[in-house]
C-alpha positions in Angstrom: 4.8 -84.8 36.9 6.6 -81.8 37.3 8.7 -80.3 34.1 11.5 -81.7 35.5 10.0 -85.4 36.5 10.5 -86.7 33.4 14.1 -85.7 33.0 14.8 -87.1 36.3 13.3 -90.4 36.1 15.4 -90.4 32.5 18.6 -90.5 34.9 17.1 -92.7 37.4 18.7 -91.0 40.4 15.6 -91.6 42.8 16.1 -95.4 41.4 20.2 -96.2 41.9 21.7 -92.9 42.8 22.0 -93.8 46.3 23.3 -96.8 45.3 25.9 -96.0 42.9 27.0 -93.2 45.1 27.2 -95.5 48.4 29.3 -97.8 46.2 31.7 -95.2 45.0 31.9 -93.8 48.3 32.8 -97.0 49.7 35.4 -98.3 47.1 36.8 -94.7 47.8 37.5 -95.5 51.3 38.8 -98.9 50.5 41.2 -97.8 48.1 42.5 -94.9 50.2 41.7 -92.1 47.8 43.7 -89.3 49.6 42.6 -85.5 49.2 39.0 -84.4 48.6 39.6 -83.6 45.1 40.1 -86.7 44.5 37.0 -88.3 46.3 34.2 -85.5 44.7 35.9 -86.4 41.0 35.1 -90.4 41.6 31.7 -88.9 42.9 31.1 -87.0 40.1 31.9 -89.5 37.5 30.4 -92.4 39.3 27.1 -89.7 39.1 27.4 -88.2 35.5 28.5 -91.8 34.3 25.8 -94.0 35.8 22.9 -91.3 34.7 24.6 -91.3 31.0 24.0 -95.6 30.6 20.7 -95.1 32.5 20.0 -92.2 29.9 21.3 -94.4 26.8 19.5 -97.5 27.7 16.6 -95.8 27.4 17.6 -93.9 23.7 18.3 -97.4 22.7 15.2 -99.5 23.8 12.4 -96.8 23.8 11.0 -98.3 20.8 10.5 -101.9 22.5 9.7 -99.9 25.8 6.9 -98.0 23.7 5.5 -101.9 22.8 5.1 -102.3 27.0 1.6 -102.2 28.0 3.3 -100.7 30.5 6.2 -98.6 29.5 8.1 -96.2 32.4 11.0 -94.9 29.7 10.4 -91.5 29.5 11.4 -91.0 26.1 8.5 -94.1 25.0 6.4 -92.3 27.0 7.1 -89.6 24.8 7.4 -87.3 27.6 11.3 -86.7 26.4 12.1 -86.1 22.8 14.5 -89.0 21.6 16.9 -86.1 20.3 16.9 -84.3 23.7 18.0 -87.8 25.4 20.6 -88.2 22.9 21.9 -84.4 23.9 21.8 -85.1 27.9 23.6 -88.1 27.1 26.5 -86.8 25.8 26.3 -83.9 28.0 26.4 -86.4 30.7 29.3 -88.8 29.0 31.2 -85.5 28.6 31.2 -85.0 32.2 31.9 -88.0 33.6 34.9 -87.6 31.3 36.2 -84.9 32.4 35.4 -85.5 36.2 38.2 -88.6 35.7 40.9 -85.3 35.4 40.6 -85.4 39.4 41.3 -89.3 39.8 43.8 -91.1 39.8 45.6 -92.7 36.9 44.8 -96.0 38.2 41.3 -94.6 38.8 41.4 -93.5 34.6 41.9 -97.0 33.6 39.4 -98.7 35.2 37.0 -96.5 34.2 37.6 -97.4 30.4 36.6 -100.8 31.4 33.4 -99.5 33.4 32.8 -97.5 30.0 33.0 -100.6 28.3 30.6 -102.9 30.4 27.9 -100.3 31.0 27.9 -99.0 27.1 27.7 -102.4 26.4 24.9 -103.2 28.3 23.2 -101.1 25.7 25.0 -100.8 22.5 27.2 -103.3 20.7 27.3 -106.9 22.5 23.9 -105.6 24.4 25.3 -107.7 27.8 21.5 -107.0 29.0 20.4 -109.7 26.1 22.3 -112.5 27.9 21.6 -113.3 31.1 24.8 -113.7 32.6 26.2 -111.3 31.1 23.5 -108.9 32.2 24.0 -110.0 36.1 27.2 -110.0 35.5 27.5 -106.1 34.2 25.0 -105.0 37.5 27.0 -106.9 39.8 31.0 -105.5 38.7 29.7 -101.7 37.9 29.2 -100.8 41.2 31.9 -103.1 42.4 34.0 -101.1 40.1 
């Protein structure tokens, strides 16, 4: 793995990027989001925001992901220092903040609750604990 590997499989672009992206792309279009800036700031945040929860799933669980026989959490693998995560994710929450300065305001507020569901997929009510909940949170994120 190159320098870099680890860092990128931290964000899991190669995983759900396209996916996220394709989603955000397509709710775009669907909503009628009207000039360009517009369209690259819900790209950007659906990018920086998805690779932040991606980024602090992984802070959160990397001691149970270090118990796998089979762990693939960078930051278990101890490939990533657990501080460095915690840095990128904030540099990453930070920017998918201030990407939302491009949406709309009707963009703005449903982002607080897609900051809500995908944080607390991690931290707090840990949605990923309850099985509902958890297909629940990967079903409306995208959708969102």
């Amino acid at each position: 793995m190159t320098s870099l590997g680890p860092w990128v499989a931290l964000i899991r672009f190669d995983e759900y990027g396209p996916l996220f992206l394709g989603c955000g792309v397509a709710g775009a279009l669907f909503a009628g989001v009207g000039p360009l800036a517009g369209l690259l700031g819900l790209l950007a945040f659906v990018g920086f925001f998805s690779a932040s929860a991606f980024v602090l799933n992984d802070v959160v669980d990397w001691e149970e992901d270090s118990a796998s026989p089979a762990p693939r959490n960078p930051i278990a693998l101890g490939l990533v220092g657990r501080p460095a995560a915690v840095a990128l994710f904030a540099a990453l929450a930070g920017a998918s903040a201030l990407s939302l300065w491009f949406v709309s305001p009707g963009a703005r507020l449903v982002s607080v609750l897609v900051y809500g569901l995908y944080w607390g997929y991690s931290l707090g009510p840990r949605f990923k604990a309850l099985p509902v909940a958890d297909g629940a949170v990967h079903g409306s994120v995208p959708a969102l």
